[in-house]
C-alpha positions as a printed NumPy array, in Angstrom:
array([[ 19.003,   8.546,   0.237],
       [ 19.278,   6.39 ,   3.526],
       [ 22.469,   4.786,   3.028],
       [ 22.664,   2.682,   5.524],
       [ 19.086,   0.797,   4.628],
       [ 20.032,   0.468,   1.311],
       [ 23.391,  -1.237,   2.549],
       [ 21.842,  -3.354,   4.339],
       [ 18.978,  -4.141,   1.742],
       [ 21.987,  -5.363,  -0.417],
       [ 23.302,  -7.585,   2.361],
       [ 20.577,  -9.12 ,   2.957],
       [ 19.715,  -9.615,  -1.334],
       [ 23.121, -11.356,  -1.518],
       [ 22.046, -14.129,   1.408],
       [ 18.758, -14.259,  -0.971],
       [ 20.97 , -14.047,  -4.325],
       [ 23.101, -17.618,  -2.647],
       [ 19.339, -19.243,  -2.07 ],
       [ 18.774, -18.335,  -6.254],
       [ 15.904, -15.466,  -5.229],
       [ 16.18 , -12.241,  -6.764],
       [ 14.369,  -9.782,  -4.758],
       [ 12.913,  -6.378,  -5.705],
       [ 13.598,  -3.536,  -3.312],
       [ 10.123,  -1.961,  -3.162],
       [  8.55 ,   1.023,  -0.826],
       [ 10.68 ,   4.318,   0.053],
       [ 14.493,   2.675,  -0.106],
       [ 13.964,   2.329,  -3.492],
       [ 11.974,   5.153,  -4.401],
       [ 15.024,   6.803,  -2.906],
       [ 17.32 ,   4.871,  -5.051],
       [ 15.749,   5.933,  -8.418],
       [ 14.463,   9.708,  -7.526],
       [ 17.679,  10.433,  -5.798],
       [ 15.078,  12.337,  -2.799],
       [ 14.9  ,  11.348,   0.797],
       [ 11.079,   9.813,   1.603],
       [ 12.01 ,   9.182,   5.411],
       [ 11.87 ,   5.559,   4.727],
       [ 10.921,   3.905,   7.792],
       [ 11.916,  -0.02 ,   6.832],
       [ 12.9  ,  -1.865,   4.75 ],
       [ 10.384,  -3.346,   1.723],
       [ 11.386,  -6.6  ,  -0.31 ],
       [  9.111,  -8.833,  -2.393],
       [ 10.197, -12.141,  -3.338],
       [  8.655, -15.036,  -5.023],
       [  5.579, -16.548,  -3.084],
       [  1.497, -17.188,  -4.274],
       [  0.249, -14.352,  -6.584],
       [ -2.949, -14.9  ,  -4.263],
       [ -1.214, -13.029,  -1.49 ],
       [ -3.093, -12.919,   1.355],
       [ -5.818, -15.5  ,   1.106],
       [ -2.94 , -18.042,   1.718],
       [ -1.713, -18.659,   5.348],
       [  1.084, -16.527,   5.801],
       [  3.957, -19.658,   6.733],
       [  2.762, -20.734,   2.792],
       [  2.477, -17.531,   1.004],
       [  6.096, -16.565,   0.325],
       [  7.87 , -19.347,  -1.397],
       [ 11.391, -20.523,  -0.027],
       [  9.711, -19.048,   3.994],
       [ 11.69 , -21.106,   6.063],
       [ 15.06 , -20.901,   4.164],
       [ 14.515, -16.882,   4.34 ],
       [ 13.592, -16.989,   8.532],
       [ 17.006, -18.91 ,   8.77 ],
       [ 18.597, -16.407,   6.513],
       [ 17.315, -13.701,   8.61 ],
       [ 17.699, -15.246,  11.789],
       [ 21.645, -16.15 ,  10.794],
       [ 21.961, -11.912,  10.447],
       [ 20.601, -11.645,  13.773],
       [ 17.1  , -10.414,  12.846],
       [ 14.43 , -11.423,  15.18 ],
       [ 10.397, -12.544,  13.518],
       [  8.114, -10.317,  15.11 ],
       [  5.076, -10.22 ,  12.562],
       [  4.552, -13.618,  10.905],
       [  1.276, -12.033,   9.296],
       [  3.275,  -9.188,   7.873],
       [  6.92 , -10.994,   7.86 ],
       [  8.162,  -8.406,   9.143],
       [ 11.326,  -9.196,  10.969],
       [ 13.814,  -6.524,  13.445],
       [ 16.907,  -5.855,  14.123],
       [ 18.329,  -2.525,  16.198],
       [ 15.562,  -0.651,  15.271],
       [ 15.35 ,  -1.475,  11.687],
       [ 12.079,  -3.472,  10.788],
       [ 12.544,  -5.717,   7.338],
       [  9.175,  -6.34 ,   5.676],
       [  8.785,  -9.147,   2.976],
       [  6.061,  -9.175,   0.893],
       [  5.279, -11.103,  -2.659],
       [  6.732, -10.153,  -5.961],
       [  3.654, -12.517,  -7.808],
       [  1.116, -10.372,  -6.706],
       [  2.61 ,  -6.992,  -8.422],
       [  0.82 ,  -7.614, -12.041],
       [ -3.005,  -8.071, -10.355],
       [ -2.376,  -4.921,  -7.637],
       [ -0.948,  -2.61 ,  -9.786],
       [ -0.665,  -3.947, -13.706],
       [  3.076,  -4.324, -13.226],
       [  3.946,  -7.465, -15.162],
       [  7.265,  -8.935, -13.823],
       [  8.722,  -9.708, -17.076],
       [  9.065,  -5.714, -16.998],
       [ 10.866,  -6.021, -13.944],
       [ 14.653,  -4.674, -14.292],
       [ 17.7  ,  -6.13 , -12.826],
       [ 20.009,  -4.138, -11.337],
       [ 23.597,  -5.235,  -9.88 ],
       [ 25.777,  -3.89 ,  -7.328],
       [ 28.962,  -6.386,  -7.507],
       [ 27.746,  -9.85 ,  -7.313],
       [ 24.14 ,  -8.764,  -5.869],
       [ 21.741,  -8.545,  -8.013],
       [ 18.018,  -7.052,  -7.489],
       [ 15.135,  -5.435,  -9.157],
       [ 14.192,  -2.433,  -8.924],
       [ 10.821,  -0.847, -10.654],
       [ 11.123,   2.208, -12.937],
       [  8.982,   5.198, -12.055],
       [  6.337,   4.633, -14.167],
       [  5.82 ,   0.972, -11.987],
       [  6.741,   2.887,  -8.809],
       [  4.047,   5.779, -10.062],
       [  1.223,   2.336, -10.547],
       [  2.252,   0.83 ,  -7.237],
       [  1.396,   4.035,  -5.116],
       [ -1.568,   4.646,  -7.313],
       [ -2.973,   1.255,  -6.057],
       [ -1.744,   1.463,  -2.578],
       [ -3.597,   5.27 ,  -2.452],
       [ -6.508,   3.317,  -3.037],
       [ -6.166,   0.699,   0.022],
       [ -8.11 ,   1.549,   3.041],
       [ -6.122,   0.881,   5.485],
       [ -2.695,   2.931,   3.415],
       [ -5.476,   5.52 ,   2.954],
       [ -5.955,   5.905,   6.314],
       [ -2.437,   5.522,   7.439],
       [  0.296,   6.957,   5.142],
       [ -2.247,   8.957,   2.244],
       [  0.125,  11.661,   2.731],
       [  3.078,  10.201,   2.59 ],
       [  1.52 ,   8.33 ,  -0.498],
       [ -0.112,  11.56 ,  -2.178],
       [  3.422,  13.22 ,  -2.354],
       [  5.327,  10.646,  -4.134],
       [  2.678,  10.135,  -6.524],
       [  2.451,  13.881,  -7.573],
       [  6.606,  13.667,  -7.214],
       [  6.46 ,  11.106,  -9.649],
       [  4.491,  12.547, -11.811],
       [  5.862,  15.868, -12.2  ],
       [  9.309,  13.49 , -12.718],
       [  7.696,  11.306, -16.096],
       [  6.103,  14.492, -17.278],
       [  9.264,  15.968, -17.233],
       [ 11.289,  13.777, -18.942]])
């Protein structure tokens, strides 16, 4: 597991946690979290609260709370480089937010499922892998992740599997 993303994944959820947002640590981090395997995460993935239309809003309106999370991020030194992706830097590390709304329509997780998990006063969700096994699933199916990370995307899905079947 990449310690030091995770670390700072729960730094930044506590600055979230003081704003009352729970976020859910989402893409490899947390894949690495609950399969205890190393997928070579590359960034950082967290979905907060925002418009369960996703994209078709303008992306300064699509995550709720937008401004009080570019001061949060600015305030730990991260720079916005992508507002379209907000997807923000810092000493290599790239911190990509995305929206925790639109989880039930792209991959039929419904966030009353969602578990909380805490780690002193910080507290996150974190999907199970049955949700983590739906979200690649759907993301196998995008065009442009098919293109870019199929792979990458292939191998955790047949990882997951083989890890359900074998409990």
């Amino acid at each position: 597991m990449d310690k030091h993303k995770f670390d700072e994944f729960i730094k930044i959820a506590k600055k979230l946690n003081d704003i009352n947002i729970i976020p859910l640590l989402m893409g490899s981090v947390g894949l690495e979290v609950i399969t205890g395997k190393s997928w070579d995460a590359e960034d950082l993935d967290i979905h907060v609260p925002g418009d369960q239309r996703g994209w078709e809003v303008p992306p300064e309106l699509n995550i709720h709370n937008w401004n009080d999370i570019v001061n949060i991020m600015n305030l730990m030194e991260y720079s916005l480089v992508d507002l379209h992706e907000h997807e923000f830097t810092k000493e290599g590390l790239s911190v990509e937010f995305g929206i925790i709304d639109t989880l039930p329509s792209f991959a039929g997780v419904p966030l009353k499922d969602l578990e909380i998990h805490q780690i002193g006063d910080v507290k996150y969700y974190l999907l199970n892998p049955n949700q983590y096994l739906s979200v690649y699933e759907s993301s196998s199916k995008d065009s442009y992740r098919a293109d870019n990370n199929n792979n990458k995307d292939l191998r955790k899905i047949d990882f997951l599997k083989s890890m359900i079947y074998a409990n």
